[in-house]
C-alpha positions in Angstrom: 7.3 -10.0 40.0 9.5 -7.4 37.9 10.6 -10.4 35.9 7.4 -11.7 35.1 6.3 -8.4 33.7 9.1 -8.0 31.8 8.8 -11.9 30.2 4.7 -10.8 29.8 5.9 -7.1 27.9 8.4 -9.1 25.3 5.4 -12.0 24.9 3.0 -9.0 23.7 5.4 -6.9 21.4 6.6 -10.6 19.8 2.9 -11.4 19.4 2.0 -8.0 18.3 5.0 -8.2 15.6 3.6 -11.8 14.3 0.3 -10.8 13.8 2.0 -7.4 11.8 3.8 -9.9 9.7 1.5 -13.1 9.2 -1.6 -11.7 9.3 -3.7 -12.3 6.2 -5.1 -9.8 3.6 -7.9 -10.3 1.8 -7.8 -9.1 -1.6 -12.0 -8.2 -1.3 -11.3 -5.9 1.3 -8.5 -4.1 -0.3 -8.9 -4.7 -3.3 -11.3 -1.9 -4.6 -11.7 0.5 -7.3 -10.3 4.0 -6.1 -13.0 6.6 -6.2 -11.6 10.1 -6.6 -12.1 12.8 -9.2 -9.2 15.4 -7.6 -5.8 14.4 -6.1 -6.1 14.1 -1.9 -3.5 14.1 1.0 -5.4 12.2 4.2 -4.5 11.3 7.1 -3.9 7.5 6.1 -2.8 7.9 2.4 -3.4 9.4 -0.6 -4.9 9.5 -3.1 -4.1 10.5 -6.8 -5.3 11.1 -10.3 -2.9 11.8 -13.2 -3.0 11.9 -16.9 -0.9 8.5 -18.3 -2.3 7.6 -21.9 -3.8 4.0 -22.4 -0.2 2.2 -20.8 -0.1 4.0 -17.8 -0.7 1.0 -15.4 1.6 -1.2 -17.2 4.5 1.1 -16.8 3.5 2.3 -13.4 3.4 -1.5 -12.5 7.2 -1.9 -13.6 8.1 0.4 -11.4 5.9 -0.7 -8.4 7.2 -4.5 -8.8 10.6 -3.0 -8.7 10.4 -1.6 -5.2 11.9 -3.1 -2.4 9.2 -5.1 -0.2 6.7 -5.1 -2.7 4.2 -7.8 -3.8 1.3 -8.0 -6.1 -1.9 -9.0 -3.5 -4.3 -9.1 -6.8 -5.5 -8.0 -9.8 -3.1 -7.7 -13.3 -2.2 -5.2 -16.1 -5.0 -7.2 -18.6 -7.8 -6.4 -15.6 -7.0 -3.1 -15.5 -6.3 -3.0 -12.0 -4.0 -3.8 -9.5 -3.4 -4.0 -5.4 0.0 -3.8 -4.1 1.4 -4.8 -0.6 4.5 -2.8 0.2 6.0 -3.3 3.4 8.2 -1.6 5.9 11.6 -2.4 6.2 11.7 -2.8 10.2 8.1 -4.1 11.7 6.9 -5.1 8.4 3.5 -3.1 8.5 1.8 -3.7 5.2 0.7 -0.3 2.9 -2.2 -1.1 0.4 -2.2 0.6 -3.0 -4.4 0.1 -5.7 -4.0 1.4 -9.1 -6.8 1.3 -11.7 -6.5 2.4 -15.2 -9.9 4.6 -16.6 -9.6 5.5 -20.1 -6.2 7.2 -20.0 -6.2 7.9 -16.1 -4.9 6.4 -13.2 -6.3 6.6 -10.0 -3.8 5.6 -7.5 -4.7 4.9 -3.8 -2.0 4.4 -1.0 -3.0 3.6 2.5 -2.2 1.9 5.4 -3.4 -1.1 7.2 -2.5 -0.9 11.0 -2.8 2.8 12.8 -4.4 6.6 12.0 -1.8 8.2 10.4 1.0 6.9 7.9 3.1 10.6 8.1 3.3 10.5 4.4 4.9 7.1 3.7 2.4 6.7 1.1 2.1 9.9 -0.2 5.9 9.6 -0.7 6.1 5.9 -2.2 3.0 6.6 -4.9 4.9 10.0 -5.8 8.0 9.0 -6.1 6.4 6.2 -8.7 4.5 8.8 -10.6 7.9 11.0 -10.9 9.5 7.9 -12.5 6.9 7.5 -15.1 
């Protein structure tokens, strides 16, 4: 019986680790306009609003294709918006942030997928991007 349980506990934390990994994301759901006229801290992400000049999102974009784990899910420079899929390192949970360029502002949302709280992975990743710009 202890065996059984034990074969039924790594069948559910294997399962729950390929749907982490394989599960799909759908650019319509993530994929959105951020809406925010002050810089926020919540619970899931963040959210930010800076100052960049008209080529803020293509510079910001160098840097977010240069770090580790991270993937374009839509969007491009020329559209004027973009949704990245960073993932981490260990389980492979995936972080959404979106990045749309208004005039000569950004506004930058990083959140996470799976869970309630991220304890400021997000907040960390978007501004350690904005300090390299």
């Amino acid at each position: 019986m202890r065996n059984m349980v034990l074969w039924a506990v790594i069948a559910l934390v294997l399962g729950l680790g390929a749907y982490i990994r394989l599960a799909p994301s759908a650019p319509a759901q993530w994929h959105i306009a951020p809406v925010a006229a002050d810089d926020q801290d919540l619970p899931d992400g963040v959210l930010r609003v800076v100052e960049t000049g008209p080529d803020g999102l293509q510079r910001l974009d160098q840097i977010a294709r240069a770090t580790p784990r991270t993937s374009v899910l839509a969007g491009s420079v020329d559209e004027g918006m973009i949704t990245y899929v960073t993932r981490t390192k260990w389980f492979g949970f995936p972080d959404y942030t979106t990045v749309h360029q208004d005039g000569d502002t950004l506004r930058i949302h990083g959140r996470l997928r799976f869970g309630r709280r991220d304890f400021g992975v997000n907040k960390a990743r978007v501004d350690g991007w904005l300090e390299q710009m």
